[in-house]
N, C-alpha and C positions, 0 to 999 in steps of 0.2 A: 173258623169254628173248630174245636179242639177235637178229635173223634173216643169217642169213649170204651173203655173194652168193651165185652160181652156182660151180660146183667148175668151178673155169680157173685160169690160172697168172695172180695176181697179186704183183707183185713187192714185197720183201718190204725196206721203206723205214726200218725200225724200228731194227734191228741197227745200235749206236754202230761197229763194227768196220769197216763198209762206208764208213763218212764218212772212216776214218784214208788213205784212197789220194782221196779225193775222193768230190763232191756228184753223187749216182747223178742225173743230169738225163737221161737218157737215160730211166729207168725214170721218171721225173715224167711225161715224156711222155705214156709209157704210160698212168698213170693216168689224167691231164688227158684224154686221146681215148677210153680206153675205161671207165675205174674213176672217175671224179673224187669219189665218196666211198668208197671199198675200205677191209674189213675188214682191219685187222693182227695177226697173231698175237703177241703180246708174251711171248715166250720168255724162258727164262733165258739171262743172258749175265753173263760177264765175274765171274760167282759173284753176279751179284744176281739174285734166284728171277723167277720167271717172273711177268705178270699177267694179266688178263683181257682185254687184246685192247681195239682201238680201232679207230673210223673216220680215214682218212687223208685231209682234206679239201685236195684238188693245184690245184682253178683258182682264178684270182685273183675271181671275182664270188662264189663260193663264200666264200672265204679272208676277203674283204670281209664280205659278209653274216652270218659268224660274230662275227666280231670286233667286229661294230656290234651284235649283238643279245644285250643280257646278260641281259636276260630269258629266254631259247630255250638261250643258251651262257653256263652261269655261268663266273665264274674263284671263286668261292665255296664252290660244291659240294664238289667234289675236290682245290680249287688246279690250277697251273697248270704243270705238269709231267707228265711223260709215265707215272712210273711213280706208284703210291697212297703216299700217305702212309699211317705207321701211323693207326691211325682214333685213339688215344692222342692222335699229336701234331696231326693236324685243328687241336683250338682253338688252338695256339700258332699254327701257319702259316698260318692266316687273319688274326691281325692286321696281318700283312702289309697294304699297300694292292695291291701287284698279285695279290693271293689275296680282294681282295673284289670286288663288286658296288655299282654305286649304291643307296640314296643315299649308304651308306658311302663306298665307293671316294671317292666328290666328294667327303667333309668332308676325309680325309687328303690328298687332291689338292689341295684351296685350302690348306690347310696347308701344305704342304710348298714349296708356289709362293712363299710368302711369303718362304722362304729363297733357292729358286731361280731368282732373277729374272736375266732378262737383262742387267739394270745389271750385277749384280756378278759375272756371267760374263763379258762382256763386261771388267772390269779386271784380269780374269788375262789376257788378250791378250797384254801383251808382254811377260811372263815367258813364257808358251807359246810364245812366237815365237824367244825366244831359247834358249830350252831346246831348240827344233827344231834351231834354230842350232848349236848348242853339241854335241849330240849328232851331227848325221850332220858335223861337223868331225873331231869325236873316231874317229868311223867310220872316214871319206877316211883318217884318220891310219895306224889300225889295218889300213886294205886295202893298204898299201903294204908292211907287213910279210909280207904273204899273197896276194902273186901278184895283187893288185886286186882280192879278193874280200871281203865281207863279207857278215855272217848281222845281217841288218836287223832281226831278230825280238828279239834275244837283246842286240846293240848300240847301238838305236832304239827299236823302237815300245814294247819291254813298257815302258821305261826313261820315256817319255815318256807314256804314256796314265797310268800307274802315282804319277808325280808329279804332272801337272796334278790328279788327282784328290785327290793328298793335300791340294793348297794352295785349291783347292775346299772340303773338309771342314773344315780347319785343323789335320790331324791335323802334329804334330811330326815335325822329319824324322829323328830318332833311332828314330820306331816306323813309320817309311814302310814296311821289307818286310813287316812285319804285312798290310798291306793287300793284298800279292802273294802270301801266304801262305794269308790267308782266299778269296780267288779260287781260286786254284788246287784248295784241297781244296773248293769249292763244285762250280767250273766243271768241275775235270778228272777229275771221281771217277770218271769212265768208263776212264780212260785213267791207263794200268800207270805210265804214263812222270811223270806231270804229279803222283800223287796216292799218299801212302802205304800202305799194304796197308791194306782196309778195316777198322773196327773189327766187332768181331762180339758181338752179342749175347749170353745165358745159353743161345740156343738153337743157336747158333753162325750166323746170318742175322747181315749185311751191316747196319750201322746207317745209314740215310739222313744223309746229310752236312750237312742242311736243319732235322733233328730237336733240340729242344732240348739233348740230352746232347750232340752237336757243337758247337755254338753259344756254349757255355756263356762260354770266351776273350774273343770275340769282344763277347758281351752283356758282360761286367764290365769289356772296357776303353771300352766305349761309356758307361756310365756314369761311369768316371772321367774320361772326357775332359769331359762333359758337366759334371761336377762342376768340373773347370779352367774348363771357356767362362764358367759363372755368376762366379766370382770376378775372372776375368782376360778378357773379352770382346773379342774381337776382329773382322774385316769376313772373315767365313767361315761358311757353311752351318750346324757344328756350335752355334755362337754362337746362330744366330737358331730353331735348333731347342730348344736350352736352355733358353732363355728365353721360346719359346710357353707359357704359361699353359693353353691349349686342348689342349697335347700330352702324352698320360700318359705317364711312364716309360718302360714296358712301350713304346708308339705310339714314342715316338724312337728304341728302341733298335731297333726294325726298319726306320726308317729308314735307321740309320745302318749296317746288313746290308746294306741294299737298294741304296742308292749305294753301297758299298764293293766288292758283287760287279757290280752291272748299270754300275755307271758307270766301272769300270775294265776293264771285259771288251767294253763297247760299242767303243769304240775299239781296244780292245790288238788287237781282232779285225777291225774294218774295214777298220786302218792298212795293216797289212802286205796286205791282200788286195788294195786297191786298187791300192798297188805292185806289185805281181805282176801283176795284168791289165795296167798300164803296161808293166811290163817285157814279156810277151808280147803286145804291140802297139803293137810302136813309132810306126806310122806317128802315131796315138794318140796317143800320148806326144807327138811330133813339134808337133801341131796346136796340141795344151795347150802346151807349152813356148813357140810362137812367138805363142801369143795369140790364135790362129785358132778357139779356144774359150773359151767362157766357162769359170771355174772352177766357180762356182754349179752351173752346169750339170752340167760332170764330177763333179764329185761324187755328186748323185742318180746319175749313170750308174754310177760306181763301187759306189757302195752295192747302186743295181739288181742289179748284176751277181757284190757277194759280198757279201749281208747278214747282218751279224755274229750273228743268230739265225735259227735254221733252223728252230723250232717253235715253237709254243705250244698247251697244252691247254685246254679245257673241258670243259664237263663238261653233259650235255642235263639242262634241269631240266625240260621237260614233254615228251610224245610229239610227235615232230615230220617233216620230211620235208626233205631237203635233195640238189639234184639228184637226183631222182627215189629216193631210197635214205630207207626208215624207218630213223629213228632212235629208241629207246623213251629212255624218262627213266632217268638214271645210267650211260647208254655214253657213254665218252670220246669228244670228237671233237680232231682234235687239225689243226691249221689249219698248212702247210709251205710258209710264206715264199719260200722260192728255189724252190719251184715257183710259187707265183703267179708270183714275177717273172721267168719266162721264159715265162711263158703268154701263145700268140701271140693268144688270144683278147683282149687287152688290151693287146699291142704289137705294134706292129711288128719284124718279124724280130727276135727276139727272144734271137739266139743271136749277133748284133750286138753288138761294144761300140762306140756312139757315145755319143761326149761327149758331142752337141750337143742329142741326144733330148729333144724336148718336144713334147706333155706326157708326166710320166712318173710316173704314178702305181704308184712303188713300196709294195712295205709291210714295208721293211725294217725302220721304225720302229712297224709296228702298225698300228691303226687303230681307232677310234671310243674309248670313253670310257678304253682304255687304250694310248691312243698314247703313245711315250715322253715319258717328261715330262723328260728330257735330253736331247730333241734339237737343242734348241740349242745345249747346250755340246758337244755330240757335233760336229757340222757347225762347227762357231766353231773347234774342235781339229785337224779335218778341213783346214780350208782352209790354216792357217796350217802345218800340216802339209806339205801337198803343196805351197805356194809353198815352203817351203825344200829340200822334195825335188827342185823339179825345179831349185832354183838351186844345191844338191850332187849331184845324178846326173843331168849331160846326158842323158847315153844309158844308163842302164840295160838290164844283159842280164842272164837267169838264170843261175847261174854251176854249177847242179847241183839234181838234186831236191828241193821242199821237202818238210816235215814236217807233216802235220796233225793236229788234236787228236783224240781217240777220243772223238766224241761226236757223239747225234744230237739236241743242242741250240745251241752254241758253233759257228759257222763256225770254229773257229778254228788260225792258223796257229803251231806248234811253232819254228819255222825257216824262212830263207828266205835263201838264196846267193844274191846279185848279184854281177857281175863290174859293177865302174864302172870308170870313167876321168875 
């Protein structure tokens, strides 16, 4: 039996609906000074049934010490998601490498490195550069028609995280919206707007979007593409995954799940946020534009400041204690990224955006044995990004509300009005 705090108002971080107007950081607060492990009730929402409730781990040495101990905090257990899997699909969704533990985790890790190397990220450079190019042109173009305004979400960034990722993979660009397809009904299942009426079971319950009977598309054209890279090889990820001898079937094709959603949603979702903090700081913008900051730099601050994932679960494999709060074996803990990185216990003012902030131990990207294993191409897309943003939107301004995604996983942004010049 799971023991529950004291009966006080703790605020209630869970509900994807709260994220659609913004990231409750005011209530992170909260927790961080008085809750920093607080029980959440996991309510029904949005028509998917309710579950058993989870610890909300908000400070950043917390957030840290989960994340590094996969012994204490599996991603195996339960997987890595807030709500359960059916207990059915478990064995499928741990093939996954981000649903396992060491030693596993590290055999599909040096696996997958083998594709992922920084050499051959590094030689999409300057098609990413000119696609950045190419794009906020096309943009300028289109805001001359519209009073100077443009939706950089919908005209930029899906358009570009969306394609670097396909020439990554090697996927053709006749099946390219496939890839913005299978995101969306991954990432946006929360949200009415992003995702088609859910499928429903014989019992009439919500079928997980994660579950093999979704998936089903997505696994058969991973295997044929795979079947082309063996014939037809070429200097791309799905090639060198094809061709590992070491990598079962079944092991590729959830690779090629795992970059399709995490590798195009990393970015589709950091892009436009980063601009956005730009935009609501100009002086900011101002410093970076004239080179009075590094960009290296801004970047980590950018990310600090909207990182593209807002949770991650685990799952407690023995009885344990964390910030003075027991935890027994099988409560979810579940670690919230954008509260670490406003936790003033780990930065300075922290409600700051400077560029220039160092050190900046964000954990936008994770931390211990499953830090992203694309953050290099993440931060490589990143830069080459905002060099071309800031040499098409001098001054960027908000031009009207944006849109955000209904999820309490995805930072992510729906829409986003600037006014340029």
């Amino acid at each position: 039996m799971t023991s529950l705090p004291p009966l006080e108002v703790i605020p209630d971080v869970f509900d994807p609906r709260r994220y659609a107007t913004g990231v409750p950081y005011a209530d992170y607060r909260v927790l961080r000074d008085h809750h920093p492990v607080a029980w959440q009730d996991e309510h029904e929402v949005l028509g998917w049934p309710a579950g058993p409730g989870f610890w909300a781990v908000t400070r950043h040495a917390d957030v840290v010490r989960v994340l590094k101990d996969s012994g204490t905090y599996s991603s195996y257990v339960g997987a890595t998601q807030i709500r359960d899997p059916d207990p059915a699909d478990l064995p499928f969704i741990r093939r996954m490498m981000l649903n396992q533990d060491p030693p596993g985790h590290g055999r599909l890790r040096r696996l997958v490195s083998r594709a992922f190397t920084p050499g051959r990220v590094d030689r999409f450079a300057a098609v990413a550069r000119e696609r950045a190019r190419t794009l906020f042109a096309d943009a300028l173009e289109a805001a001359r028609d519209s009073a100077g305004t443009v939706d950089v979400v919908t005209a930029v960034t899906d358009e570009y995280a969306l394609l670097n990722l396909a020439d990554l993979l090697g996927v053709p660009e006749s099946d390219r919206r496939l890839l913005l397809r299978w995101t969306q009904r991954v990432i946006g299942y929360q949200d009415p707007d992003e995702a088609a009426p859910p499928v429903l079971d014989a019992a009439g319950k919500p079928i997980d979007p994660r579950s093999p009977a979704m998936l089903t598309d997505m696994f058969a054209y991973a295997r044929q593409l795979a079947a082309y890279k063996r014939r037809f090889p070429a200097d791309d990820v799905l090639t060198t995954l094809a061709h590992d001898a070491e990598l079962t079937g079944p092991e590729m094709e959830m690779f090629f799940f795992l970059l399709t959603v995490a590798g195009n949603d990393t970015v589709r979702s950091a892009a436009p946020g980063g601009l956005l903090a730009l935009a609501e700081h100009p002086e900011a913008c101002d410093l970076l534009r004239e080179g009075k900051v590094r960009l290296q730099a801004a970047i980590e601050e950018l990310l600090r400041w909207h990182p593209p994932v807002l949770t991650f679960r685990r799952t407690a494999a023995r009885d344990t204690e964390l910030a003075g709060q027991r935890i027994r074996t099988g409560d979810k803990v579940v670690v919230f990224h954008a509260s670490a990185n406003r936790d003033e216990r780990a930065f300075a003012d922290p409600e700051r955006l400077d560029l220039a902030r160092t050190p900046n131990p964000h954990v936008s990207f994770g931390d211990g044995p499953h830090v992203c294993l694309g953050a290099h191409f993440a931060r490589l897309q990143l830069r080459l990004f905002y060099e071309e943003a800031l040499r098409a939107l001098p001054a960027p301004r908000v031009a009207g509300p944006h849109e955000r995604l209904v999820s309490n996983f995805i930072n992510g942004l729906k829409s986003l009005p600037l006014q340029v010049r």
